[in-house]
C-alpha positions as CSV (number, residue, x, y, z in Angstrom):
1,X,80.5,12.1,183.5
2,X,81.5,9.5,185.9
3,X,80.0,8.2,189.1
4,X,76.5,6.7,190.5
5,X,74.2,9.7,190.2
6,X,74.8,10.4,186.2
7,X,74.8,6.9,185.7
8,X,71.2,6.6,187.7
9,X,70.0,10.1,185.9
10,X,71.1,8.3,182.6
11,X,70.0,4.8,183.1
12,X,67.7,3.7,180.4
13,X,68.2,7.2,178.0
14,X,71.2,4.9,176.4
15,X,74.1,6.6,177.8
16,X,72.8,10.2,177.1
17,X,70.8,12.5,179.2
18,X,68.8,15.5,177.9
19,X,69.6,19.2,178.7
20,X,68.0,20.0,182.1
21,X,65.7,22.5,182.7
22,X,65.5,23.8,185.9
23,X,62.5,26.4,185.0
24,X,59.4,24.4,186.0
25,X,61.0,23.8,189.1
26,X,61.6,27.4,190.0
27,X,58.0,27.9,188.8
28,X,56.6,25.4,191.3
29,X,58.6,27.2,193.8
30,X,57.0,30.3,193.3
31,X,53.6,29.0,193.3
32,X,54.3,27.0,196.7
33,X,55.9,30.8,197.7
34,X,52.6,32.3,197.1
35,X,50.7,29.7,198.7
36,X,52.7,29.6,202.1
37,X,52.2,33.6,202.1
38,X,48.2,33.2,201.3
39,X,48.3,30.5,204.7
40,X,50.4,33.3,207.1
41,X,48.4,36.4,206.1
42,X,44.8,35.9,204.3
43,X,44.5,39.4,203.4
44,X,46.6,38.3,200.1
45,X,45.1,36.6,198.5
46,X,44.4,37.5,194.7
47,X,40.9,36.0,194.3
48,X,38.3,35.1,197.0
49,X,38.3,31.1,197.9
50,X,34.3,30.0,197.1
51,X,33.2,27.0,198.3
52,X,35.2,24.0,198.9
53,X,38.1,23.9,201.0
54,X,40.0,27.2,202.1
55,X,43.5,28.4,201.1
56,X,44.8,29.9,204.0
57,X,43.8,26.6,206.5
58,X,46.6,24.8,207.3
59,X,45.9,21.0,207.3
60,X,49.0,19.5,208.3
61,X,51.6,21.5,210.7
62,X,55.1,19.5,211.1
63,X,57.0,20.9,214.4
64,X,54.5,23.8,214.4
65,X,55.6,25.5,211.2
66,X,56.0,23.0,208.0
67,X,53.0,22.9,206.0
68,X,52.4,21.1,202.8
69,X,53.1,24.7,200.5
70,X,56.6,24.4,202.8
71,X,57.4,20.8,201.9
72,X,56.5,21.5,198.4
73,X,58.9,24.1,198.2
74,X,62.0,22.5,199.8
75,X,61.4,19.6,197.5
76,X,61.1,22.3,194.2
77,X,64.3,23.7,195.5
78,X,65.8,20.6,195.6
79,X,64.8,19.4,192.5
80,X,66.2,22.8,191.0
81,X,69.4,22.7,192.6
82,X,69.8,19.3,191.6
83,X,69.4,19.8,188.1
84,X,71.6,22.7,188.2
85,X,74.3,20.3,189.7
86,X,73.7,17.8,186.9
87,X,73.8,20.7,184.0
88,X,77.1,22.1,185.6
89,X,78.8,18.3,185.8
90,X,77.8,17.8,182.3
91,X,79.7,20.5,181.1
């Protein structure tokens, strides 16, 4: 396991990196899935929003169509997929 990004996963860990996981990721991703559905059609979601703010407002619109549940999940796909590189150079 040569090369700069194992040696900056593993810096600090002594050499050795744990197994990755790349479930919580994929987790995250659904939630953020769910969310950025909830924002283009109200009608699903699962419970009523009370009082507070509202989960189908869309506070921040990059270029028109990126919204914080969209960033959220190109980052927990990127995290995924990067842990899924590291597990397959590992072996």
């Amino acid at each position: 396991m040569r090369g700069l990004l194992p040696s900056l996963l593993t810096a600090g860990l002594g050499g050795s990196f744990p197994p990755c996981c790349p479930g919580l990721p994929v987790v995250g991703l659904a939630i953020s899935l769910h969310h950025v559905s909830v924002q283009y059609r109200p009608s699903l979601e699962i419970v009523e929003c009370g009082t507070g703010v509202s989960c189908s407002a869309r506070y921040v619109m990059v270029f028109g169509f990126i919204s914080i549940p969209v960033l959220a999940a190109a980052a927990f796909l990127l995290i995924a997929a990067l842990l899924i590189t590291v597990r397959t150079v590992q072996k």
